[in-house]
C-alpha positions as CSV (number, residue, x, y, z in Angstrom):
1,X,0.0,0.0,0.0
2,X,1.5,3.0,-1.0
3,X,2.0,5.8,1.9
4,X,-0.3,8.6,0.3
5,X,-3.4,5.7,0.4
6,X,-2.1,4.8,3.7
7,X,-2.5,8.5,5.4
8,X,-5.8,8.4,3.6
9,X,-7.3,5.6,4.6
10,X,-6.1,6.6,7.9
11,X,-8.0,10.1,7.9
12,X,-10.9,8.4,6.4
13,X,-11.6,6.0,9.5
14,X,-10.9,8.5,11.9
15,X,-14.2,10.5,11.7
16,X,-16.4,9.1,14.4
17,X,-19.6,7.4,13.7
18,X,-22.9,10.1,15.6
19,X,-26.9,10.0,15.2
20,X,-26.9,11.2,11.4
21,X,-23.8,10.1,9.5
22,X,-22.1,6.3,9.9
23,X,-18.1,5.9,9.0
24,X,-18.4,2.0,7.6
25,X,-14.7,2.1,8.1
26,X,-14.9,2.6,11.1
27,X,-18.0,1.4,13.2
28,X,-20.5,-1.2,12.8
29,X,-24.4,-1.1,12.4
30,X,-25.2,-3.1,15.7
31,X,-28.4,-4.2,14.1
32,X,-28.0,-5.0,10.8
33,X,-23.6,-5.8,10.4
34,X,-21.8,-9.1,11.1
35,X,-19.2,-9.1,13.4
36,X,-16.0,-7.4,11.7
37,X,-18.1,-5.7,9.0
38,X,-15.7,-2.8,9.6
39,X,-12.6,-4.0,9.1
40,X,-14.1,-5.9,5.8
41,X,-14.9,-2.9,4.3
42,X,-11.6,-1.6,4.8
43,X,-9.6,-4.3,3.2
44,X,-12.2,-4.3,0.2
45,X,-12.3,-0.3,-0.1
46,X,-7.8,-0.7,0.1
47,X,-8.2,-2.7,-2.8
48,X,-10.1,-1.4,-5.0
49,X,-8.3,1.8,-4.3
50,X,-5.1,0.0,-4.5
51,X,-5.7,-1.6,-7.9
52,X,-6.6,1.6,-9.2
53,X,-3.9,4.1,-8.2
54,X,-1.6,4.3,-11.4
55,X,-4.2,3.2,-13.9
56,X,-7.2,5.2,-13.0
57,X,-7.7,8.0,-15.0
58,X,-11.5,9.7,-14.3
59,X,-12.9,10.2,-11.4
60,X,-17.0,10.3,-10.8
61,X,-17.5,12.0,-7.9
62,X,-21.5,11.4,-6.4
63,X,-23.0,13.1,-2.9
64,X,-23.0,11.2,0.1
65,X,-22.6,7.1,0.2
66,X,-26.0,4.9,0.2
67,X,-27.0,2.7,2.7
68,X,-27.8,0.2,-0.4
69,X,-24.8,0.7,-1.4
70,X,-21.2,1.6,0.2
71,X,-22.2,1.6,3.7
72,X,-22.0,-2.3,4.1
73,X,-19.5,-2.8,1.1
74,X,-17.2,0.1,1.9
75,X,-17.1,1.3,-1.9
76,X,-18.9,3.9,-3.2
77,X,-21.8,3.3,-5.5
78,X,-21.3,-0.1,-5.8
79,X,-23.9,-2.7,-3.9
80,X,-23.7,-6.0,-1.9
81,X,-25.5,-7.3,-4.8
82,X,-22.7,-6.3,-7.3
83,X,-19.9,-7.7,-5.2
84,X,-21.8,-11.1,-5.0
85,X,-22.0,-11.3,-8.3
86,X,-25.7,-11.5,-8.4
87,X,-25.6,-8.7,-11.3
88,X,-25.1,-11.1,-14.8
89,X,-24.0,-8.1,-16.5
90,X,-21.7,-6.9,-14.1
91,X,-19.1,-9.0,-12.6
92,X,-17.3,-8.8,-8.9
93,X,-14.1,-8.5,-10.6
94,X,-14.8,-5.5,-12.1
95,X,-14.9,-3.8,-8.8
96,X,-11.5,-5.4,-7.7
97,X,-9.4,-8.6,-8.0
98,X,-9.9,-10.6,-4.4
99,X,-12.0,-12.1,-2.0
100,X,-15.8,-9.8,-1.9
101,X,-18.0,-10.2,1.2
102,X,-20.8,-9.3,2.4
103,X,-20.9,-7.2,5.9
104,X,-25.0,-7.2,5.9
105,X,-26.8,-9.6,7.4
106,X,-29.5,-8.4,5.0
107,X,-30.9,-12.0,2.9
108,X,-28.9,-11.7,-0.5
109,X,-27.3,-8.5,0.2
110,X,-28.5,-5.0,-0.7
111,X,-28.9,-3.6,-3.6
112,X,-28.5,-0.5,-5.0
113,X,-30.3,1.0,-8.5
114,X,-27.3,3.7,-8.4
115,X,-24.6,1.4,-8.4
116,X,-25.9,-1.1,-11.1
117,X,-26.5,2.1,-13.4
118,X,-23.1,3.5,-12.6
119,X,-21.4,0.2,-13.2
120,X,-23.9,-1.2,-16.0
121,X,-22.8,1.8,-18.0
122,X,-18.8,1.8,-17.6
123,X,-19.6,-2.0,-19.0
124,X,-21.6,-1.6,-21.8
125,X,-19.5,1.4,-22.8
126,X,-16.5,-0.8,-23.5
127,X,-14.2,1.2,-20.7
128,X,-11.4,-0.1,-18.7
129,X,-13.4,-0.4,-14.9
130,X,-9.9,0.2,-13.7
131,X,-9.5,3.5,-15.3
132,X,-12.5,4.9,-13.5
133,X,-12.8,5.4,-9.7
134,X,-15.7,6.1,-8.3
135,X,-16.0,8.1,-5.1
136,X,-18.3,10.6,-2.6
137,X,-18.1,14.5,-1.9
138,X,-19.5,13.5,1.4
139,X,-18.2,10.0,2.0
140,X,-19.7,8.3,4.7
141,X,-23.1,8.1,5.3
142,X,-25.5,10.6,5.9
143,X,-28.9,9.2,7.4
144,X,-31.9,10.6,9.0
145,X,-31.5,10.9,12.6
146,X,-31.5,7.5,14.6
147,X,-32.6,5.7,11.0
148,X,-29.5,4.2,9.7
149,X,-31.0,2.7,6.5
150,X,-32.3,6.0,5.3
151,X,-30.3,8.4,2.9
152,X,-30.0,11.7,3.0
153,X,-28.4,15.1,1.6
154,X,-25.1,16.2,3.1
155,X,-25.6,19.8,4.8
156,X,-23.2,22.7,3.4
157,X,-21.4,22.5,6.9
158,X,-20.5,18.8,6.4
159,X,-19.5,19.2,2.5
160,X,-17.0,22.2,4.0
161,X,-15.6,20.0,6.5
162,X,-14.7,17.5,3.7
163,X,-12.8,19.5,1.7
164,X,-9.1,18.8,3.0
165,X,-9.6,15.4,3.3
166,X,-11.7,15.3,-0.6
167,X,-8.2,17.5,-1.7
168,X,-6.2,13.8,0.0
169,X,-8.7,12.0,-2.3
170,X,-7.8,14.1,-5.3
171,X,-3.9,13.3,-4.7
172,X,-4.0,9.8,-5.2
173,X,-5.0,9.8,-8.5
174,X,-3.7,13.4,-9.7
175,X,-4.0,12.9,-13.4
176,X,-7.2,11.7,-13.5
177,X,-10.0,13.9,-14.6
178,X,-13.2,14.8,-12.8
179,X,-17.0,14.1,-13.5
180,X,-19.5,15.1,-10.6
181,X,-22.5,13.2,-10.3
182,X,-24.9,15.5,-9.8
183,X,-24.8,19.2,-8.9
184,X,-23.7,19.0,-5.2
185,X,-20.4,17.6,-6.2
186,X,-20.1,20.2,-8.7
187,X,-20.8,23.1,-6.2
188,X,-18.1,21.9,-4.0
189,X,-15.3,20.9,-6.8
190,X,-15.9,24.8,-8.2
191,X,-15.3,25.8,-4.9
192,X,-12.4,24.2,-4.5
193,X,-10.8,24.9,-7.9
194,X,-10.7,21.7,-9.2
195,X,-12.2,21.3,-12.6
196,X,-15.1,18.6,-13.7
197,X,-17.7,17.8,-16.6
198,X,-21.1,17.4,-14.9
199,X,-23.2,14.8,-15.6
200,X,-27.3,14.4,-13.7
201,X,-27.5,11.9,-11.0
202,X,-29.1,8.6,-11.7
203,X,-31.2,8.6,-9.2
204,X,-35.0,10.0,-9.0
205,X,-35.5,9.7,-12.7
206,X,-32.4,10.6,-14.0
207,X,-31.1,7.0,-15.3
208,X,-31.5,7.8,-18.8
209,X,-30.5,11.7,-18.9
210,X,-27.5,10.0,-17.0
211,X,-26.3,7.1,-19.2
212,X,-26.6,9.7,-22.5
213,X,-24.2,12.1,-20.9
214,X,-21.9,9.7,-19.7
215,X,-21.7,7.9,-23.2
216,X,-20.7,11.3,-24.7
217,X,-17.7,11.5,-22.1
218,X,-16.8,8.1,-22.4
219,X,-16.7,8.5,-25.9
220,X,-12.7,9.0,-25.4
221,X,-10.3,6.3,-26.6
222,X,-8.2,6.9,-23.8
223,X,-10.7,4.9,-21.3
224,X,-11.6,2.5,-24.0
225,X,-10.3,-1.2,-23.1
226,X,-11.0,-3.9,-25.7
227,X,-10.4,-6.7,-22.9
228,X,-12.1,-5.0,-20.2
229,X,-14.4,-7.8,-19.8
230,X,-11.8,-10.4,-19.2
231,X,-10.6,-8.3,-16.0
């Protein structure tokens, strides 16, 4: 592990868990993780971060992580379902090269719409998964007080507090190029001088509008990988 991911990592699990955001890094859900769902999600998040440092080169920034989604498999938009491999179109290894678990004691794992969009797109588009990273603004979990499988916005407060440790995301993969998923993300890249395309969020009704604007920024040869399905 090289030591920028290492200090990153590091800063990432030290944000405490409270009533409205979870750190899956870092705590468990007493009533719906297995015992050692945290320090799962940290070896699965280390590699897919670690297999992409060097090779990855876009970024798709979304808001806040999903409790379908990275909160019990430590990756952003990218579900239990996905990792298990219960997605034909979209395999495990995609995500990263190793052992994938599932933390949720949740019957078949969760599943997220997001995260199969996200994914089912980067496939059917012909890119290299491991030229793309995908990653939060906000990136734990932001729920509705005392409701830890509800989603909700990040406030303007939390994206500010983000900021140095989104700038320590940034520098592991500094030639890589920025989309934000939604306008959120875009708000706070502008404010921190990083430049990004913009593309609309899948979610609420925005699959379609989504997948066309992606295609067109995909479109670049560079991201193009003839064997990415044999990953």
């Amino acid at each position: 592990m090289s030591k920028n991911l290492d200090e990153f990592l590091y800063k990432l699990c030290l944000q405490p868990s409270c009533s409205t955001v979870f750190n899956p890094w870092r705590d468990e859900d007493p009533e719906w993780d297995i015992p050692g769902a945290c320090q799962v999600r940290r070896e699965q998040l280390t590699a897919y971060f670690g297999q992409r440092i060097g090779a990855a080169r876009l970024i798709l920034l979304a808001e806040g992580l999903s409790y379908q989604g990275g909160k019990f498999t430590g990756i952003a938009m990218t579900s239990e379902r996905i990792l298990l491999g219960k997605k034909s179109d979209i395999s495990p290894d995609i995500v990263f090269k190793g052992l994938h678990r599932q933390t949720s004691i949740k019957e078949g794992g969760f599943n997220e719409p997001t995260a199969s969009i996200v994914w089912g797109t980067i496939v059917n588009e012909g890119v290299d998964p491991y030229s793309v990273v995908l990653w939060n603004a906000f990136p734990w979990h932001p729920h509705a007080a005392g409701l830890s499988l509800t989603n909700r916005a990040p406030t303007l407060n939390e994206l500010n507090h983000v900021k140095p440790l989104l700038m320590n995301f940034r520098m592991l993969f500094p030639e890589a190029g920025v989309i934000a998923v939604g306008q959120k993300a875009q708000i706070l890249l502008a404010k921190m001088g990083i430049e990004c395309s913009v593309v609309r969020h899948p979610a609420r009704g925005g699959a379609s509008q989504f997948r066309t604007q992606m295609v067109a920024l995909l479109s670049q040869d560079a991201l193009r990988c003839k064997k990415s399905c044999e990953v």
